[in-house]
N, C-alpha and C positions, 0 to 999 in steps of 0.2 A: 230467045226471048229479048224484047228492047222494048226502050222506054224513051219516053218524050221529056223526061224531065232531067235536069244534070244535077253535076254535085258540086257544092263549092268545099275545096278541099282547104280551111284556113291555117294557115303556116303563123306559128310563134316562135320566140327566142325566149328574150329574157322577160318574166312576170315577177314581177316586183314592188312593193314600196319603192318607188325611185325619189322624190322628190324629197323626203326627209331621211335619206339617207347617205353614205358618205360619197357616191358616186350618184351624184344628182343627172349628172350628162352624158348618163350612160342612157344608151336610144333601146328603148322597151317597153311595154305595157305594163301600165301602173295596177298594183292588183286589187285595187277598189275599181278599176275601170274595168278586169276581165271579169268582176261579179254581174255588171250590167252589159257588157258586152254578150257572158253567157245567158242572159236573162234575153237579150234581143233573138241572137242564135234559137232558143229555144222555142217563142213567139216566132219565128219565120220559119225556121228548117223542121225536119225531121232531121233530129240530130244520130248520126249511126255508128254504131261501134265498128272498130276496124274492119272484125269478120264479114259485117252486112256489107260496108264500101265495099270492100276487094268483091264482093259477092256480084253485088250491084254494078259495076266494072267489065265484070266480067261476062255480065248478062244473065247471070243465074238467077237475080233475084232486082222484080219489077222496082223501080221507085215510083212511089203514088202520089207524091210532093217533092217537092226543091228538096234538096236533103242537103247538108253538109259532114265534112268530116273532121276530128281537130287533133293536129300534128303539133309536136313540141321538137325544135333541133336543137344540138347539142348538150343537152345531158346536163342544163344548169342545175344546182342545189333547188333554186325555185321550184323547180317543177314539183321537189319531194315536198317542198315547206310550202308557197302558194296556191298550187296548181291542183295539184295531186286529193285534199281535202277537200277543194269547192269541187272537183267533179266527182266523190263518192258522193258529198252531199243531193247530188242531182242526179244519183244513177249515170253518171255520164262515163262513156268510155274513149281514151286518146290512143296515138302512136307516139313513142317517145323513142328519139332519134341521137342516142348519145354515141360520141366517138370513141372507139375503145380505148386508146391508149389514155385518155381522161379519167375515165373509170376507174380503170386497173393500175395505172403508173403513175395517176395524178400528175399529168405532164399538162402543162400551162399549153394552150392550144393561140398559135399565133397570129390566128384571128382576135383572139380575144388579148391579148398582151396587145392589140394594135388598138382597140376597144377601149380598155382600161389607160393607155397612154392618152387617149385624145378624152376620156370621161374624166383627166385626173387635174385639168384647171387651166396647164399650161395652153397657151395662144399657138393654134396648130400651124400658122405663120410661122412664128418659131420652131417648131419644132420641123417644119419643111425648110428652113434655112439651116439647122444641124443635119437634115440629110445632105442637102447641100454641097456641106462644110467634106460630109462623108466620100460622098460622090467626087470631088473635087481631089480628095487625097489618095485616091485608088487611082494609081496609074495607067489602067487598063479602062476605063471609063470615060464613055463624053465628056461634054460638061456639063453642068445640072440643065441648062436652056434645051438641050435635045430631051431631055424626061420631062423637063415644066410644059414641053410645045404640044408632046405628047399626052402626057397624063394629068398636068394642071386645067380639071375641066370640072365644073358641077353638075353635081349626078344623079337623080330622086331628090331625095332629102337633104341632100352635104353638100359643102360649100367646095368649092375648087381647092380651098386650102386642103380641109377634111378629106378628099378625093385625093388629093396628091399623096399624103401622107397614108393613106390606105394603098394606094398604089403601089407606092415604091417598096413598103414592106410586106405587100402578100406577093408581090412574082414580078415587076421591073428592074428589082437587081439581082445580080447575085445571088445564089442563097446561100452562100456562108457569109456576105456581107449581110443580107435581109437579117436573118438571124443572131448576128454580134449587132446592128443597132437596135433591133427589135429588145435584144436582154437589156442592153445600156440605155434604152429610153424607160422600159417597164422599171428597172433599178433604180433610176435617177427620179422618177415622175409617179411611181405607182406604189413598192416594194420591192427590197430589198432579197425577200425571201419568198421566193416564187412556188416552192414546193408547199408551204402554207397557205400562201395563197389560192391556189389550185384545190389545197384541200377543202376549202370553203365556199370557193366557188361552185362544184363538181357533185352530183349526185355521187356514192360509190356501190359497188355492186351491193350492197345489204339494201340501200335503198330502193334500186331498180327490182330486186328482188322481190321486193314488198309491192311494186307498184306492180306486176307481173302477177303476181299472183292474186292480185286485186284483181285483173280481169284486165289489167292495161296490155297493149302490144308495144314491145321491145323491139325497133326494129334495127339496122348497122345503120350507121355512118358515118362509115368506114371507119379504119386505124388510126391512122396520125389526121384527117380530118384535111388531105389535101388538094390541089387543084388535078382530078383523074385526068384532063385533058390537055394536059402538059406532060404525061408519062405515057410510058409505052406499054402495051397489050400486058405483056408478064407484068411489070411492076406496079400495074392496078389491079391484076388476079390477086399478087400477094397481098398488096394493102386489104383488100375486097375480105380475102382468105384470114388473114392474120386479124381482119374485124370478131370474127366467128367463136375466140378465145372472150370474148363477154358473155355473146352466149353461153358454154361454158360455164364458166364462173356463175349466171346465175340459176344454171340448171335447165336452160330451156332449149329445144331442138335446133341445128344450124338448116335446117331442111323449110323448104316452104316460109321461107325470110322475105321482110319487108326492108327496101332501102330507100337511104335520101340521099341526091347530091350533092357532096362539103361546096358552097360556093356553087350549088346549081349548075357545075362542072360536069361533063361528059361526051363521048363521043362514041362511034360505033363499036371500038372495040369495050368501052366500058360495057355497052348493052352485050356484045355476045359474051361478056364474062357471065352478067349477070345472069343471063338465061343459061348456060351450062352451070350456073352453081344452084340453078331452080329457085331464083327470086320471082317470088308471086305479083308483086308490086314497085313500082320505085318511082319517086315523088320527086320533081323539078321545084324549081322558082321560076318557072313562065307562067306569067299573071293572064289567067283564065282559069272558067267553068272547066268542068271536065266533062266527057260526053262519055256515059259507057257503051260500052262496043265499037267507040268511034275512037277513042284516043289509046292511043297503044297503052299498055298495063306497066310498062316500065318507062313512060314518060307523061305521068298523073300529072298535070299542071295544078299549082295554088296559089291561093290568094292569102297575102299577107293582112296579119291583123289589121291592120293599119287603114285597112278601104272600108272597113265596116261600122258601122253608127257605132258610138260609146254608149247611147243608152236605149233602153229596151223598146221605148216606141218611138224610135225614128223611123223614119219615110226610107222607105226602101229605094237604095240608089242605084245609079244607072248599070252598074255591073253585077246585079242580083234582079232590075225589075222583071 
């Protein structure tokens, strides 16, 4: 069975009051804006709960309109306190994509400790002249002009400076250097006390629990929340594996799981893990429609909040008309 029509699979992060709060420059949907946002979504899509996308996907079940779907990545607190209420209010059902070791360990995810360093005021100039500084005292390293030639470059949204400093501490150095500037920038510029921080930051399983059993889908992504296509075959089975202990913890089947890529990260050994550990779905960041029966089930492309009108009767743009 197929259909003519695709699905826009919309990808979120952080929903939030952002602007009168203490981390103004932190990059997210303000959550007066996802009330009209989902107000738009609802007036354009056929909005479908997880079961009917994967269904729809798959070919089992026709779409008879544009339909989309709505993903939430890494497991913020928002999702429980903003997110999680406007869509019981509207029948609405997501996929919520939290990384275990967040969950369960309250372990500061280094994406987000790169996040909170460039949301915390300092001039990321600066603080790409303290990697610099780093770079320069590691014996074993170029000098910063070989990483500025390479990685100082503006990228979507962020500025060459923003891009450098995102660079160098998700996978351009070292990772036991990434790691000691990553804690001594977060200490210096964000908190001191990382393990509370994370606690507030992080849905934890009571929460995901609740949202689960409201009818939301739980899906992995993954354990420590890292780049799978920088690791070899076994050491993404375990991360992959070792995600499965949330499940777990909130009571629900590791069997017929949905997954997202940390970092939209992957390559072919990540897909035949996934397919031997019988992942029904897994959800990229490659900005397009999804075609069912045309686009493989474990590379759902979506679109980020970010392409879509803020309010409910905007003119439908060029990647939905």
């Amino acid at each position: 069975m197929s259909s003519s029509h695709q699905l826009d699979v919309v990808m979120y992060h952080f929903v939030r009051p952002i602007e009168q709060s203490p981390w103004p420059g932190i990059k997210g949907l303000e959550a007066a804006a996802f009330d009209t946002q989902l107000d738009y979504l609802q007036a354009t899509y056929d909005v479908l709960t997880p079961k009917d996308a994967i269904a729809a996907m798959r070919g089992d079940r026709p779409l008879t309109r544009r339909s989309c779907l709505l993903t939430f990545d890494d497991g913020y607190k928002d999702h429980v306190t903003h997110v999680f209420p406007r869509l019981e209010e509207r029948n609405l059902k997501g996929i919520f994509f939290p990384p275990a070791c967040a969950a369960l360990d309250r372990h500061m995810l280094d994406v987000n400790k790169i996040h909170f360093i460039l949301a915390g005021g300092t001039d990321p100039e600066h603080l790409g002249s303290l990697i610099d500084d780093a770079v320069r005292a590691h014996p074993s390293l170029p000098e910063p002009d070989t990483f500025r030639d390479e990685h100082h470059h503006a990228f979507g949204y962020d500025t060459a400076d923003v891009i450098y400093v995102k660079r160098m501490l998700q996978h351009a150095l070292p990772a036991k250097l990434r790691t000691t500037l990553a804690d001594d920038l977060f200490a210096q510029t964000v908190s001191q006390d990382a393990g509370s921080f994370a606690d507030e930051l992080y849905c934890n399983v009571d929460d995901l629990r609740q949202m689960y059993e409201a009818g939301h889908m739980i899906g992995s992504h993954g354990n420590a929340h890292v780049w799978l296509d920088r690791m070899n075959a076994e050491e993404q089975r375990a991360d992959i594996f070792n995600s499965f202990q949330l499940f777990d913890a909130i009571g629900m089947p590791d069997s017929n799981f949905t997954f997202c890529y940390p970092y939209g990260s992957y390559n072919e050994d990540t897909l035949s893990c996934l397919e031997a550990m019988c992942c029904v779905a897994a959800f990229t960041t490659k900005p397009a429609s999804a075609t069912p029966t045309s686009d493989a089930l474990l590379e759902i492309p979506r679109l980020d909040t970010n392409v879509f009108p803020p309010r409910a009767q905007a003119a439908p743009f060029a990647m939905t008309a």
